[in-house]
C-alpha positions in Angstrom: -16.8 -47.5 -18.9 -18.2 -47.1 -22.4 -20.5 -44.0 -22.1 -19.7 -40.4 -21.1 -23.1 -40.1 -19.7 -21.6 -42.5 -16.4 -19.6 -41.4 -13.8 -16.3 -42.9 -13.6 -13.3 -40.7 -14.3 -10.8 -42.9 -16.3 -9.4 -43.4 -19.4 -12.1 -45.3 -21.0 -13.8 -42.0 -20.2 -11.1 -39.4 -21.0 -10.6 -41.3 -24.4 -14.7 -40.5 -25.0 -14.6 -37.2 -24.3 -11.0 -36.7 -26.3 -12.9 -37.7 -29.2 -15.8 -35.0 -28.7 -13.0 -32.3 -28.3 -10.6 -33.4 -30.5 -12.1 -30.9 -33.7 -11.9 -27.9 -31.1 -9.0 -28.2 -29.0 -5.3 -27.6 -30.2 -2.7 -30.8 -30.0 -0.3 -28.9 -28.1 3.4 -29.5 -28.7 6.1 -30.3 -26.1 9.8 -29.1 -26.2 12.6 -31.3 -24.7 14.8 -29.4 -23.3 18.5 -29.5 -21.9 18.6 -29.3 -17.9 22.1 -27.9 -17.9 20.7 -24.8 -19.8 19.0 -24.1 -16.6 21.7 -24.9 -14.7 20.0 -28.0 -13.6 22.2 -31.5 -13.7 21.1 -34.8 -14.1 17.5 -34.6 -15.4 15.5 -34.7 -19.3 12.9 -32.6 -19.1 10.3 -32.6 -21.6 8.2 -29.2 -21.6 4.1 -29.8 -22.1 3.4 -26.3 -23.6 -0.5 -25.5 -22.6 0.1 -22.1 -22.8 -0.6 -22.6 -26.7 -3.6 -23.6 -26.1 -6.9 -21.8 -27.1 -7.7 -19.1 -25.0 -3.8 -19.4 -23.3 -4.4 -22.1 -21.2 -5.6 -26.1 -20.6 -9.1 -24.8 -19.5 -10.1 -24.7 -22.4 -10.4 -28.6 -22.8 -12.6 -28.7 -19.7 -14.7 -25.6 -21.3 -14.8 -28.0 -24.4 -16.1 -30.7 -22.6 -18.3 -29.5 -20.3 -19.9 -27.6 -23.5 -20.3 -30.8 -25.5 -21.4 -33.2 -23.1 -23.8 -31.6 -21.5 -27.5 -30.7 -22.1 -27.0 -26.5 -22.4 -30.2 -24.6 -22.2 -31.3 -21.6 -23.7 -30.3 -19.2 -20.9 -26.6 -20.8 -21.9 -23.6 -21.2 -19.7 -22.2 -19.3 -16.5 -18.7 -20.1 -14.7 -16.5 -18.1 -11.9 -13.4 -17.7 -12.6 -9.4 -16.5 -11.6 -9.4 -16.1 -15.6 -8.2 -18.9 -16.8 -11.4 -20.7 -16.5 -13.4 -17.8 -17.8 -11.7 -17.2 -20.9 -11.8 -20.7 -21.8 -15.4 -21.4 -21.5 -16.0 -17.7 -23.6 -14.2 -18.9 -25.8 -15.7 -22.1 -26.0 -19.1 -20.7 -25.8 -18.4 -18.2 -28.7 -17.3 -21.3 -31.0 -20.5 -23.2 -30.3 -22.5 -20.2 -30.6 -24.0 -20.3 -27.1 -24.0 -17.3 -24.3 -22.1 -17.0 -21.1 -21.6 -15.0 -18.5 -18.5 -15.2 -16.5 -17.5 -13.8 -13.4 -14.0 -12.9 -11.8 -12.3 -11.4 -9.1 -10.4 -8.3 -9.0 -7.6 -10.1 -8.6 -7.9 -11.0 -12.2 -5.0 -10.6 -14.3 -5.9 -7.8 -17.2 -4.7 -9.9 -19.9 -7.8 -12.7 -18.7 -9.9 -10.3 -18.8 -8.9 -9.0 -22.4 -9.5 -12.5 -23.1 -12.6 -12.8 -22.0 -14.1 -9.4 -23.8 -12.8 -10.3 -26.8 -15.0 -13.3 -26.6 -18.0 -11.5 -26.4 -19.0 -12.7 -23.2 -21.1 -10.7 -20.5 -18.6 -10.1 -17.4 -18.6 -9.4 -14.5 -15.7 -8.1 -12.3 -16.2 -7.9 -8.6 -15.1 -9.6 -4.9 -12.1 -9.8 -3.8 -11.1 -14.1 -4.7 -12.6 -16.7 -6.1 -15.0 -17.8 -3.5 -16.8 -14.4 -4.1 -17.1 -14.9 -7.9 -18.4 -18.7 -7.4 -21.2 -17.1 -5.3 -22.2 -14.6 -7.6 -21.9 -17.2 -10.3 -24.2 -19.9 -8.7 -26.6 -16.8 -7.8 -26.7 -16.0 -11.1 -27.4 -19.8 -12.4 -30.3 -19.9 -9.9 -31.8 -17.0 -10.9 -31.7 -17.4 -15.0 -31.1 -21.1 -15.8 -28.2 -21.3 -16.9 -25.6 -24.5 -17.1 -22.7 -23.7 -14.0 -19.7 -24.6 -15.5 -17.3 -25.2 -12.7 -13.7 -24.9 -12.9 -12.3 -28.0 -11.4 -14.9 -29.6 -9.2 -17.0 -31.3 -12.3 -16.8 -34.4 -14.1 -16.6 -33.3 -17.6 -14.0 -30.7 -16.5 -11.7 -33.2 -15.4 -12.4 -35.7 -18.1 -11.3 -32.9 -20.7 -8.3 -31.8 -18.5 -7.6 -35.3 -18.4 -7.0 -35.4 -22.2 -3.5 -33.8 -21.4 -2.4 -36.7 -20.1 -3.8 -38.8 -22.9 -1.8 -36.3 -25.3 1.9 -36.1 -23.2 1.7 -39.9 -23.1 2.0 -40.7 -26.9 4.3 -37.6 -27.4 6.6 -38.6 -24.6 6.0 -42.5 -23.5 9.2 -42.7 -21.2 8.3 -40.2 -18.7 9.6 -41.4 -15.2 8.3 -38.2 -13.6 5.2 -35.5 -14.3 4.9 -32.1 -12.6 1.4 -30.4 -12.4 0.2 -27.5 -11.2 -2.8 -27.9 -9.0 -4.9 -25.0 -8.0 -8.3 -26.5 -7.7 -7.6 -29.7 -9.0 -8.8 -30.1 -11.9 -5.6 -30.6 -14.2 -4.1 -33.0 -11.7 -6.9 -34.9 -11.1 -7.5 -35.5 -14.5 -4.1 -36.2 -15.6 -3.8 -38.5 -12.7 -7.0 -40.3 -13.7 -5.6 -40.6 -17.1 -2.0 -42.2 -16.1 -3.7 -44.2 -13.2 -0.5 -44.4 -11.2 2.1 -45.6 -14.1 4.0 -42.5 -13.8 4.6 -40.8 -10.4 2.6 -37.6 -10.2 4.0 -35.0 -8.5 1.7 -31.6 -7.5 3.3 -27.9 -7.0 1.6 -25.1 -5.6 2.3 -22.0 -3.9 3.1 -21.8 -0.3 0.3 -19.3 0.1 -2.1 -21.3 -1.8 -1.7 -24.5 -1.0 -5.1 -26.3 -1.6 -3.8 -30.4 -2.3 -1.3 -29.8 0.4 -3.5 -29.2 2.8 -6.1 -31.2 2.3 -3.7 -34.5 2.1 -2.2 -33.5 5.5 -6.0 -33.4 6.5 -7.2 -36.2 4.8 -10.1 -34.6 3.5 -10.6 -31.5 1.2 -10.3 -28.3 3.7 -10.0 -24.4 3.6 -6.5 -23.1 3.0 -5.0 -20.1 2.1 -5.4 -18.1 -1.2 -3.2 -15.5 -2.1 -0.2 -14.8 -3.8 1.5 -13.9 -6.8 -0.6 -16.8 -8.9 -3.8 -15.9 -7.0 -6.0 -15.7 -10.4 -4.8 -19.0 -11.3 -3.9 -21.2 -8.5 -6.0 -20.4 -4.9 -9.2 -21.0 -5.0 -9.1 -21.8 -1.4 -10.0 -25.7 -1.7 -9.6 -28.7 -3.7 -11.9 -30.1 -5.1 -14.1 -33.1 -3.8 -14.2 -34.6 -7.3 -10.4 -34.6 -7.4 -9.5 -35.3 -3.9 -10.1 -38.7 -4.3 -7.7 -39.5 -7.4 -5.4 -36.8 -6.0 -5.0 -39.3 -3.0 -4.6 -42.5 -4.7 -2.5 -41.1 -7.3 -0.7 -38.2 -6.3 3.0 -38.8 -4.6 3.5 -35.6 -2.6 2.9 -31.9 -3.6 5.5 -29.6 -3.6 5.1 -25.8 -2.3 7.0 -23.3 -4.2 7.5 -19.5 -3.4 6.4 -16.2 -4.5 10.2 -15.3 -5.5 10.3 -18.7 -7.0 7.7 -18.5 -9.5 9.1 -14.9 -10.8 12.4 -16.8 -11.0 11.1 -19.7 -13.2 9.0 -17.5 -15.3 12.5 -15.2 -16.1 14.0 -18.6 -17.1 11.4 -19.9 -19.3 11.5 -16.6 -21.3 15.3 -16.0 -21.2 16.7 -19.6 -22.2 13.2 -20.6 -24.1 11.5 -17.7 -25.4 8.5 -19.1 -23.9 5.9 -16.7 -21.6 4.5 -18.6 -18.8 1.6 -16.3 -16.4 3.1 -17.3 -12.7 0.5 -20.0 -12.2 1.8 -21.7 -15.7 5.3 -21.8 -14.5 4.8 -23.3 -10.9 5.4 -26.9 -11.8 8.8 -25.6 -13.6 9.4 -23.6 -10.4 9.6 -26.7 -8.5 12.6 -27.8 -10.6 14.5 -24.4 -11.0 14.3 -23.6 -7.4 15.5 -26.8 -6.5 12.4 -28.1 -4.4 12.2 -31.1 -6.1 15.7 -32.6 -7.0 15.4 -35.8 -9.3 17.2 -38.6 -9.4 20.0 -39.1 -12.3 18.7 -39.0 -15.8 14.9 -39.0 -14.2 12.9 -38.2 -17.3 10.7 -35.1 -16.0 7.7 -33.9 -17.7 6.4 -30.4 -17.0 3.3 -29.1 -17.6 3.4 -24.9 -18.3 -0.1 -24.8 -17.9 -0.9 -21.0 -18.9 0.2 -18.4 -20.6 -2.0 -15.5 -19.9 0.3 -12.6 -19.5 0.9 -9.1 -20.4 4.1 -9.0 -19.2 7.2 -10.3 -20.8 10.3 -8.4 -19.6 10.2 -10.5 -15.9 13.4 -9.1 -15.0 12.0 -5.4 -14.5 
């Protein structure tokens, strides 16, 4: 496909909408790092660090995108959000100079809330998940006009998540493996989309939010459970039907990871790499430290760390 205005997701596509983000998105860098300093054997991991993204996160390419390739009217943008999300498309929003209002659930984490404030969007905090916010967001939308921006099930927001992929592939070529994150979908199914199958794809969630896993055992997207330590991040009860497709042509299996296992991965990440990962950021890492997915000798292992949005740094306490 040659224009973003179609409806394919693929690279022809994720390559179009990198170059309308490339001027407001950050290149983010990856770390290779020794296994055996995690007490791992065997694999070379190479770290994709998101969580130096604008706004802490990879939303903000899907913010980005959905911003710039869309007709946005007057009444501006609105978007439901763990946090994640939200802060991306404030931020976003305040860059372009256009308003938004977000909405979250209390389970949001304080430091995406900070976020979004200091973006100077209107908030709202209220419900107790996800679902709740998407209703009051799309009530919101109908009543005032402005553009839903939805936090995996669109398009655009793949096509910009998408550009991760694009990125990790010229900064690490070789890659045998990749482990995502997948919460609604979005990240996965765009990164998927981009690599179209030339390197396995491998999806972690939480065991009490386990959207993808579900809805492959189903065959179809369906309701799962939503809770846990990475709630604000990673449960927004189903996947997406934009994804679902690409997820099951391209995804390999998903692996579910544990409350205790996420704490455990985010302790490592700060203690060996001084890097701060919020629990939904360090789920595809947890995978590999809590030994849930084993690879095979010298398997060349990417990881996405797909957030850091976090107040809290001494994980141990």
């Amino acid at each position: 496909m040659t224009d973003v205005a179609g409806t394919a997701i693929d690279r022809d596509a994720i390559l179009l909408a990198e170059r309308h983000i490339r001027a407001h998105v950050r290149r983010t860098p990856t770390l290779g790092v020794d296994a055996g300093d995690f007490g791992l054997a065997n694999a070379r991991l190479t770290l994709k660090l998101e969580s130096f993204q604008h706004a802490g996160s990879f939303k903000t390419r899907g913010a980005f995108a959905n911003l710039l390739l869309r007709d946005v009217p007057p009444a501006g943008v609105v978007a439901a959000s763990g946090g994640n999300h939200g802060a991306a498309v404030a931020f976003a929003a305040m860059r372009l100079g256009l308003p938004a209002k977000i909405f979250v659930p209390t389970v949001s984490s304080p430091a995406k809330i900070a976020r979004i404030r200091a973006c100077g969007a209107q908030l709202e905090v209220g419900g107790a998940s996800y679902a709740d916010a998407l209703a009051a967001s799309q009530e919101w939308a109908a009543a005032t006009g402005a553009l839903p921006v939805h936090a995996f099930d669109q398009r655009e927001t793949l096509l910009g998540q998408g550009t991760v992929g694009l990125e990790l592939e010229s900064q690490e070529p070789e890659l045998d493996t990749l482990l995502v994150p997948v919460g609604g979908g979005g990240l996965i199914g765009g990164i998927a989309a981009w690599y179209g199958g030339a390197v396995r794809i491998i999806g972690v969630e939480p065991r009490l939010a386990p959207t993808l896993y579900r809805a492959l055992e189903a065959g179809q997207p369906v309701d799962a459970e939503a809770g846990g330590l990475a709630a604000d991040s990673l449960a927004p009860q189903r996947i997406g039907d934009v994804t679902f497709p690409i997820a099951q042509r391209y995804v390999e299996r998903v692996v579910l990871v544990e409350d205790d296992d996420l704490r455990a991965a985010q302790a490592a990440l700060w203690d060996t790499t001084r890097i701060v990962a919020e629990p939904g950021g360090a789920a595809a890492f947890a995978a590999l430290f809590s030994r849930r997915y084993l690879p095979a000798a010298n398997e060349r292992v990417g990881v996405i760390v797909s957030g850091g949005n976090t107040v809290a740094v001494d994980f141990t306490s």
